[in-house]
N, CA, C and O atoms as CSV, one atom per row, in Angstrom:
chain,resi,resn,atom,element,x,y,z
A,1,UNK,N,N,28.068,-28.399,-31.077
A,1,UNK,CA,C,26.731,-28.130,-31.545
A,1,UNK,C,C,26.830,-27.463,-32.919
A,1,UNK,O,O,27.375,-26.374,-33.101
A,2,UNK,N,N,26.277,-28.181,-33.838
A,2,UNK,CA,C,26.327,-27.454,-35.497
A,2,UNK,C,C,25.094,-26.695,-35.314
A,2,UNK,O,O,24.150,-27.002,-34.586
A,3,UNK,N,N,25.240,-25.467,-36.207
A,3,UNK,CA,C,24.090,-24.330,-36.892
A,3,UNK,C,C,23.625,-24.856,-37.773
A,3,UNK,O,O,24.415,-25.421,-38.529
A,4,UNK,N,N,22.500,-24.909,-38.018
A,4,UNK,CA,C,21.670,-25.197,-39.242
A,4,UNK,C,C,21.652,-24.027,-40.210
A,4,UNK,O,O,21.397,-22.863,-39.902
A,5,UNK,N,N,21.934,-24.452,-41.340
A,5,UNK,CA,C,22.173,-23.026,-42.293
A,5,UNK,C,C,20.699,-22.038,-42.317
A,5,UNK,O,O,20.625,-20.834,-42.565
A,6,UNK,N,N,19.744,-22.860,-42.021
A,6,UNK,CA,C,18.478,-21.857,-42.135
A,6,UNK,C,C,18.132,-20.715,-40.477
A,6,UNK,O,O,17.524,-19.666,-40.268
A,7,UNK,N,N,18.870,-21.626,-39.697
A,7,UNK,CA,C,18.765,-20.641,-38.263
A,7,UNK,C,C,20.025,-19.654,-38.564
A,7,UNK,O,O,21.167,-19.976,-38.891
A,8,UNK,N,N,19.437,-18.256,-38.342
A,8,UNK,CA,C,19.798,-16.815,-38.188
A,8,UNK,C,C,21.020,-17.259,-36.490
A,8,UNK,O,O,20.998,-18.137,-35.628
A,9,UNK,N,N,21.919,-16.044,-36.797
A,9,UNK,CA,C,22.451,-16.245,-35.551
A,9,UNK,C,C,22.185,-14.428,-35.012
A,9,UNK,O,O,22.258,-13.413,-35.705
A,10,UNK,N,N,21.905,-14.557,-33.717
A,10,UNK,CA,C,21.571,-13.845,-32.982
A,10,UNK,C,C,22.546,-12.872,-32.118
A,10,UNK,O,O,22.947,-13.470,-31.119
A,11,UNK,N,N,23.053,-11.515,-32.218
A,11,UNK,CA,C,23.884,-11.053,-31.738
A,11,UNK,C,C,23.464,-11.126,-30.125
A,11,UNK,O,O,22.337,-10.814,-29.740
A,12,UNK,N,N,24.391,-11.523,-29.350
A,12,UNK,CA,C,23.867,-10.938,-28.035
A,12,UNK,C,C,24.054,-9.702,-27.777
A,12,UNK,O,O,24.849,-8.984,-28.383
A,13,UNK,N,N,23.081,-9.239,-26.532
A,13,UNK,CA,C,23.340,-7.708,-26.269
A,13,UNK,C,C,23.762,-7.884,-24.674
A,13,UNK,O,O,23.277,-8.759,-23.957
A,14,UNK,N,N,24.561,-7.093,-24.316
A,14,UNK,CA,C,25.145,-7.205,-23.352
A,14,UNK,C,C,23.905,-6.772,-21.863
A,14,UNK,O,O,23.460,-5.628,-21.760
A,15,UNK,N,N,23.670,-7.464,-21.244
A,15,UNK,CA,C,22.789,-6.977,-20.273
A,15,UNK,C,C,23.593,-5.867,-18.733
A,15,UNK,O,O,24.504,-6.186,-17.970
A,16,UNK,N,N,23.054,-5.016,-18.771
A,16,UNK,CA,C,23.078,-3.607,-17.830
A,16,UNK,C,C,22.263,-3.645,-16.847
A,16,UNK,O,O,21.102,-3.262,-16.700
A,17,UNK,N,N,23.007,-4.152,-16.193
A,17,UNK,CA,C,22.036,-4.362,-14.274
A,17,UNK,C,C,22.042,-2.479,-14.124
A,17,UNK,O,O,22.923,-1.706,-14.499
A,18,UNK,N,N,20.467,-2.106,-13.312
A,18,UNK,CA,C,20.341,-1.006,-13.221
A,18,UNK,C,C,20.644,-0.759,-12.159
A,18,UNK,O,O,20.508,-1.536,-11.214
A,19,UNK,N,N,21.320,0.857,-12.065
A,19,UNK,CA,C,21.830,1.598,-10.916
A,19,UNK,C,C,21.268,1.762,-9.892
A,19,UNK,O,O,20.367,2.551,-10.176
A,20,UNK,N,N,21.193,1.482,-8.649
A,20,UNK,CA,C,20.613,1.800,-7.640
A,20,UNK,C,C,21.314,2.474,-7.203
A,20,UNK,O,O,22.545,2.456,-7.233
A,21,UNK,N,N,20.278,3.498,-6.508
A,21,UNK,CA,C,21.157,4.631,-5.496
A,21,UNK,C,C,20.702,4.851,-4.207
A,21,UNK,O,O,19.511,4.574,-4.066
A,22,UNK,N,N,21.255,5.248,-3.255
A,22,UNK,CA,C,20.806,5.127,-1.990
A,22,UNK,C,C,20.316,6.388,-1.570
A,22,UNK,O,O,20.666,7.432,-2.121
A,23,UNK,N,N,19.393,6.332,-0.464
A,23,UNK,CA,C,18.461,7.290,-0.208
A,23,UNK,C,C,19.698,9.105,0.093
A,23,UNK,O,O,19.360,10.275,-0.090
A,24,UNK,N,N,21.126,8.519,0.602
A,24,UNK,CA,C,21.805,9.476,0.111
A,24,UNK,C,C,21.964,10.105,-1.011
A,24,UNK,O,O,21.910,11.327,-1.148
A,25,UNK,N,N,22.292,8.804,-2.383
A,25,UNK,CA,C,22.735,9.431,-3.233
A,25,UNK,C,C,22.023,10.246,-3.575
A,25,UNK,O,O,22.430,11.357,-3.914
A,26,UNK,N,N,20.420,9.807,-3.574
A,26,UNK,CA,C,19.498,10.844,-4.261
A,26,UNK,C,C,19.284,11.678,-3.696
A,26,UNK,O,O,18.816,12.621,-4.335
A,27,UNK,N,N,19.504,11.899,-1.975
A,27,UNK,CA,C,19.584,13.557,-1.489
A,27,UNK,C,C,20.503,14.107,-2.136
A,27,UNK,O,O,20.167,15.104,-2.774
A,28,UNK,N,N,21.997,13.659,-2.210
A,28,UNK,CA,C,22.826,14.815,-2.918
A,28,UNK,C,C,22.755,14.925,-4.447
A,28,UNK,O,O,23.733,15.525,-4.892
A,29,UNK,N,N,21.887,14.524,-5.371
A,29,UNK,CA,C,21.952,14.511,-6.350
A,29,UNK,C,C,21.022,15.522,-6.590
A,29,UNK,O,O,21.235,16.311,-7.510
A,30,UNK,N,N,19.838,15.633,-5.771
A,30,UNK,CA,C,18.576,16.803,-5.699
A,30,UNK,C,C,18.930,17.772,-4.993
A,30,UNK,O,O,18.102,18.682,-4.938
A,31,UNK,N,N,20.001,17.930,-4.346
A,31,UNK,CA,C,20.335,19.010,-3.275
A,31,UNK,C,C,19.691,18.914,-2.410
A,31,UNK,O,O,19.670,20.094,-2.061
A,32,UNK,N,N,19.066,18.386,-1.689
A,32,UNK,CA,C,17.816,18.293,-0.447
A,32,UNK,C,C,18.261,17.313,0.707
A,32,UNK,O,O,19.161,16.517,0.439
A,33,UNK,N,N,17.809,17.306,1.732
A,33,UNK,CA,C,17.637,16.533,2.750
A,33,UNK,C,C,17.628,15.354,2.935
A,33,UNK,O,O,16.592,15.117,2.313
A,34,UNK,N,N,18.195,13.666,3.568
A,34,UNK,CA,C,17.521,13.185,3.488
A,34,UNK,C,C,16.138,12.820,3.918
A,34,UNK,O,O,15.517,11.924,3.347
A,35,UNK,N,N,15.616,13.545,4.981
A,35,UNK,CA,C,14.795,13.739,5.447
A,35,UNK,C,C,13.474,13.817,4.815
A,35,UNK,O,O,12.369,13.405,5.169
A,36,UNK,N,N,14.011,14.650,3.471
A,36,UNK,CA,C,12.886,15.129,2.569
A,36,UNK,C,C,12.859,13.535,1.417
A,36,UNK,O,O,11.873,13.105,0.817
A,37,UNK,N,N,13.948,13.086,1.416
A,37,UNK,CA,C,13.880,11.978,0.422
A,37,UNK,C,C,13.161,10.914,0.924
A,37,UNK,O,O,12.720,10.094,0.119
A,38,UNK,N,N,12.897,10.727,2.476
A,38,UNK,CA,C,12.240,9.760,3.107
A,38,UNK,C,C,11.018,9.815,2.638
A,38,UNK,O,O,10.317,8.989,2.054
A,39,UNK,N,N,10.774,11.461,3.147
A,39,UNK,CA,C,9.196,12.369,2.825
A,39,UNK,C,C,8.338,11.502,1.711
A,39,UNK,O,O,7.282,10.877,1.809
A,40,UNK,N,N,9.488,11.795,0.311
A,40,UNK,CA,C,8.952,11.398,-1.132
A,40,UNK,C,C,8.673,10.071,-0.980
A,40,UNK,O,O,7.491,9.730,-0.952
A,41,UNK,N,N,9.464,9.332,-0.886
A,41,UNK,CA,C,9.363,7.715,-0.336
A,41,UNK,C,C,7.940,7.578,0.076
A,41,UNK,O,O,7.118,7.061,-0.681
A,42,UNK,N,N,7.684,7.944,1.040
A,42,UNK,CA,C,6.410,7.345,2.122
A,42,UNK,C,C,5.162,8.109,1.400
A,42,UNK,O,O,4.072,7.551,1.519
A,43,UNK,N,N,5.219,9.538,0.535
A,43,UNK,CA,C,4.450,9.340,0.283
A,43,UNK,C,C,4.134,9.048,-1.239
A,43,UNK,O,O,3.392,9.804,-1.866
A,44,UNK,N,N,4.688,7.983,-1.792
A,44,UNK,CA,C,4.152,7.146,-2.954
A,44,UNK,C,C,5.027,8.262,-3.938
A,44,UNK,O,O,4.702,8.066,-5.109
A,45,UNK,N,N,5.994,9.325,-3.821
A,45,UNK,CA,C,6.404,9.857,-5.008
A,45,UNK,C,C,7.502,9.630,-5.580
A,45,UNK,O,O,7.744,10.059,-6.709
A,46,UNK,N,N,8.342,8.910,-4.873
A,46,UNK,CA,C,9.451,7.960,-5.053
A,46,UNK,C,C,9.395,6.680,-5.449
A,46,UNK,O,O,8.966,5.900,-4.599
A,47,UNK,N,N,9.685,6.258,-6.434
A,47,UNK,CA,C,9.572,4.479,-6.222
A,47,UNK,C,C,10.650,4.023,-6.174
A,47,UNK,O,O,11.533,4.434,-6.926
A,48,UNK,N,N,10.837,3.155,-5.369
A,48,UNK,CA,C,11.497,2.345,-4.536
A,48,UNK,C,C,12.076,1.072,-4.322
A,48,UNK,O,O,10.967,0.575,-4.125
A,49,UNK,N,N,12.779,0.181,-4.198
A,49,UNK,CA,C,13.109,-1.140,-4.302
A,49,UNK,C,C,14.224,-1.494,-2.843
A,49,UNK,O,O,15.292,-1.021,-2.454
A,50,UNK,N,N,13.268,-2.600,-2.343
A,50,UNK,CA,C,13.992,-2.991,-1.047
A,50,UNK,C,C,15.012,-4.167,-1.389
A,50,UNK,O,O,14.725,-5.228,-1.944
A,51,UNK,N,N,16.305,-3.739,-0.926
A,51,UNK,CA,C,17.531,-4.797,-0.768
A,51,UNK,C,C,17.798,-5.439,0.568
A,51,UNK,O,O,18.718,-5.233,1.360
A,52,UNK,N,N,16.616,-6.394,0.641
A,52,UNK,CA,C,16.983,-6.623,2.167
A,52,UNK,C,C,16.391,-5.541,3.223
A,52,UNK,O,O,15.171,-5.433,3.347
A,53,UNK,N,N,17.184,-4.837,3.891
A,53,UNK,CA,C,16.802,-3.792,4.695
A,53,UNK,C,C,16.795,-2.214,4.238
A,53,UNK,O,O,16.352,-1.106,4.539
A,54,UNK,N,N,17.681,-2.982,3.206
A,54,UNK,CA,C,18.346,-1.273,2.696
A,54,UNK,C,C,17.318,-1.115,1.300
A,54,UNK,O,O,17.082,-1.951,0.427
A,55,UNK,N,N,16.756,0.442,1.471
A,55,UNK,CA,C,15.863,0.990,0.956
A,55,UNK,C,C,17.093,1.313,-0.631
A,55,UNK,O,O,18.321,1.383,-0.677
A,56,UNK,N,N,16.205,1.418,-1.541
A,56,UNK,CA,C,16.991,1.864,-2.955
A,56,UNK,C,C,16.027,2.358,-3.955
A,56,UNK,O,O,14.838,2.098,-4.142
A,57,UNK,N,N,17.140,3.405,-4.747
A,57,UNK,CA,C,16.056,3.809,-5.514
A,57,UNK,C,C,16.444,3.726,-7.237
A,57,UNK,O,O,17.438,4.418,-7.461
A,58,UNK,N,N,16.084,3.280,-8.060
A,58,UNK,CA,C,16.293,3.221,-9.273
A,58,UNK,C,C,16.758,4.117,-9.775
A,58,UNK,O,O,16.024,5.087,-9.591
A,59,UNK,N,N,18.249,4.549,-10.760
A,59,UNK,CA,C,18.581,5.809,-11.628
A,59,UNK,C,C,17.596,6.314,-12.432
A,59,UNK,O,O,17.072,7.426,-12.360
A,60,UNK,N,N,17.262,4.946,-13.619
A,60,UNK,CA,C,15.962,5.345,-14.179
A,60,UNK,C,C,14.895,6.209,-13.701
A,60,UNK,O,O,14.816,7.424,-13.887
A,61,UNK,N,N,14.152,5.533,-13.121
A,61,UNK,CA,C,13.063,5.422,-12.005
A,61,UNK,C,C,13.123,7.205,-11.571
A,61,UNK,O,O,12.211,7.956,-11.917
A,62,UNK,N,N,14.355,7.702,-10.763
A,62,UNK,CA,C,14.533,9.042,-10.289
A,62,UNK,C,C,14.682,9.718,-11.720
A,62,UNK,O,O,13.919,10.668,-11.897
A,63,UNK,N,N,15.451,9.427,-12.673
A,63,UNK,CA,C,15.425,10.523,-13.790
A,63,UNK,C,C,14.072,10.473,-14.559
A,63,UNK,O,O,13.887,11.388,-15.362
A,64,UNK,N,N,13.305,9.728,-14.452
A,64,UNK,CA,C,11.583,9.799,-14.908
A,64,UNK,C,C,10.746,10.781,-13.819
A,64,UNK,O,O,9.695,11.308,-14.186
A,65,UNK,N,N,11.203,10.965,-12.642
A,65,UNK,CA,C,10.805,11.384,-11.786
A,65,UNK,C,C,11.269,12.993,-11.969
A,65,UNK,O,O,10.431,13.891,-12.058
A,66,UNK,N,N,12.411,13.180,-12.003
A,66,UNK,CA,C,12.904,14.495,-12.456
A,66,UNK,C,C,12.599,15.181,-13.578
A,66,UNK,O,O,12.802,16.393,-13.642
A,67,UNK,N,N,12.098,14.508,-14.548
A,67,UNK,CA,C,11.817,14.957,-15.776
A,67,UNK,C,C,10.216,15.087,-15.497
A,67,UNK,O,O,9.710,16.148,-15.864
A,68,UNK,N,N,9.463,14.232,-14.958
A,68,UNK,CA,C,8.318,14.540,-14.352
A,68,UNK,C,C,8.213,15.668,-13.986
A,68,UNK,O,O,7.432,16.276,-14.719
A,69,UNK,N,N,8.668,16.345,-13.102
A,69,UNK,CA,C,8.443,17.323,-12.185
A,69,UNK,C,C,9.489,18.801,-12.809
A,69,UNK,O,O,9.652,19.805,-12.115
A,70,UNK,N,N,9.947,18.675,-13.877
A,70,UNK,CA,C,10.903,19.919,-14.903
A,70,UNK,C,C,9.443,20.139,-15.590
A,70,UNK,O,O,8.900,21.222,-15.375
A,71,UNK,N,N,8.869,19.318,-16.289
A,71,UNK,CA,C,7.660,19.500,-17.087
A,71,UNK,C,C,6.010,20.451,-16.704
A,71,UNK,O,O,5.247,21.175,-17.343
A,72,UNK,N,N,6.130,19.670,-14.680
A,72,UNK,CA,C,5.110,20.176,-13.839
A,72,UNK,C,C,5.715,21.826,-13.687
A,72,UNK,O,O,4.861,22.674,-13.945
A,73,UNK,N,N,6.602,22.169,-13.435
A,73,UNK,CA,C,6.797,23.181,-12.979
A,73,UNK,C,C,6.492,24.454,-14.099
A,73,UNK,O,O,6.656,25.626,-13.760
């Protein structure tokens, strides 16, 4: 396949599948329960992404959430 001298070539950027963490990781990452991480879950303060059966929670997603709630306090 030839380039046409007037088409730009385009660096790719490497794509970064995001971290999911499990309803553990994010108890031990908050110091808390999982019990209490369910809590957040169910009631809408967690967001969430289902793998199948297994519940997950976005790195992003929790550090927007943490920074949320450094700001509230």
């Amino acid at each position: 396949m030839k380039k046409r001298k007037d088409q730009a070539v385009q660096p790719m950027t490497p794509v970064v599948p995001p971290q999911l963490l499990s309803v553990v990781d994010v108890a031990h990452i908050l110091s808390i329960g999982r019990t209490k991480v369910y809590h957040l879950i169910k009631n809408g303060d967690l967001p969430t992404i289902k793998v199948g059966s297994a519940t997950r929670i976005s790195a992003v997603a929790l550090a927007k959430w943490i920074e949320q709630h450094e700001q509230a306090s």
